[in-house]
C-alpha positions in Angstrom: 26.5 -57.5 29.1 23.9 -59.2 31.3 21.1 -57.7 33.7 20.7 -58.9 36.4 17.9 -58.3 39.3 19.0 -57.6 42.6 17.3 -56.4 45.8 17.7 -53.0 44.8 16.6 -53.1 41.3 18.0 -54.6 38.2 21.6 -53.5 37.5 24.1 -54.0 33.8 26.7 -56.1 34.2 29.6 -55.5 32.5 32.0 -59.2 30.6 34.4 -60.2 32.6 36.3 -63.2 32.6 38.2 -65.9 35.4 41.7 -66.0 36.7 42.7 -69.4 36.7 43.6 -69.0 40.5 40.2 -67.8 41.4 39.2 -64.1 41.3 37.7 -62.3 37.7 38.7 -59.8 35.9 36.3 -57.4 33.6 37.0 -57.3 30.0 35.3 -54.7 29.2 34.4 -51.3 31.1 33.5 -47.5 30.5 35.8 -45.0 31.1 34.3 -42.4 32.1 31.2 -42.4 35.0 29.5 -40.6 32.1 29.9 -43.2 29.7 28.8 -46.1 32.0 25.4 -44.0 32.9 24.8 -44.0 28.6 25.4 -47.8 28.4 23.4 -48.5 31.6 20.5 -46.2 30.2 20.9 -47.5 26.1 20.5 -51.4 27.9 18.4 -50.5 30.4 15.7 -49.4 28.0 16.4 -52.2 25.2 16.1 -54.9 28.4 12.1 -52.7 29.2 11.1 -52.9 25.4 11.9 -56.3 25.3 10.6 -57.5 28.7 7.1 -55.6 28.0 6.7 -57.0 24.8 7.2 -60.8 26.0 4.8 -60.2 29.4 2.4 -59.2 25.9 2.8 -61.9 24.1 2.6 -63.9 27.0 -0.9 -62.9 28.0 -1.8 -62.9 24.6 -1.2 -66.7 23.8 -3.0 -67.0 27.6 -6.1 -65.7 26.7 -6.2 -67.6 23.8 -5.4 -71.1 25.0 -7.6 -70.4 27.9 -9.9 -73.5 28.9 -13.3 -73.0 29.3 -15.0 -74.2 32.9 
């Protein structure tokens, strides 16, 4: 699955794979519109724990590398 930012937000993306003629073709999909919403939630939140810890670290190792004037 990949997440991906678009202009309204970010949104999951679900595998999918080429036709050798052009075109694609998902491999893998919920069934229900319920089950989609759980996925999209369960990787939305994983993809927010992750991001926020990185911006963190981030401006962690910033501070500390920071030059003085």
């Amino acid at each position: 699955m990949k997440v991906l930012r678009h202009s309204r937000g970010y949104v999951v993306s679900v595998p999918h794979k080429h036709w050798r003629k052009g075109g694609k073709y998902k491999i893998a999909f919920p069934i229900t519109d319920e089950a989609r919403k759980t996925i999209e939630d369960a990787v939305m939140a994983e993809y927010e724990k992750v991001a926020a810890e990185a911006t963190s670290q981030y401006i962690e190792t910033a501070a500390s590398t920071k030059q003085p004037r």
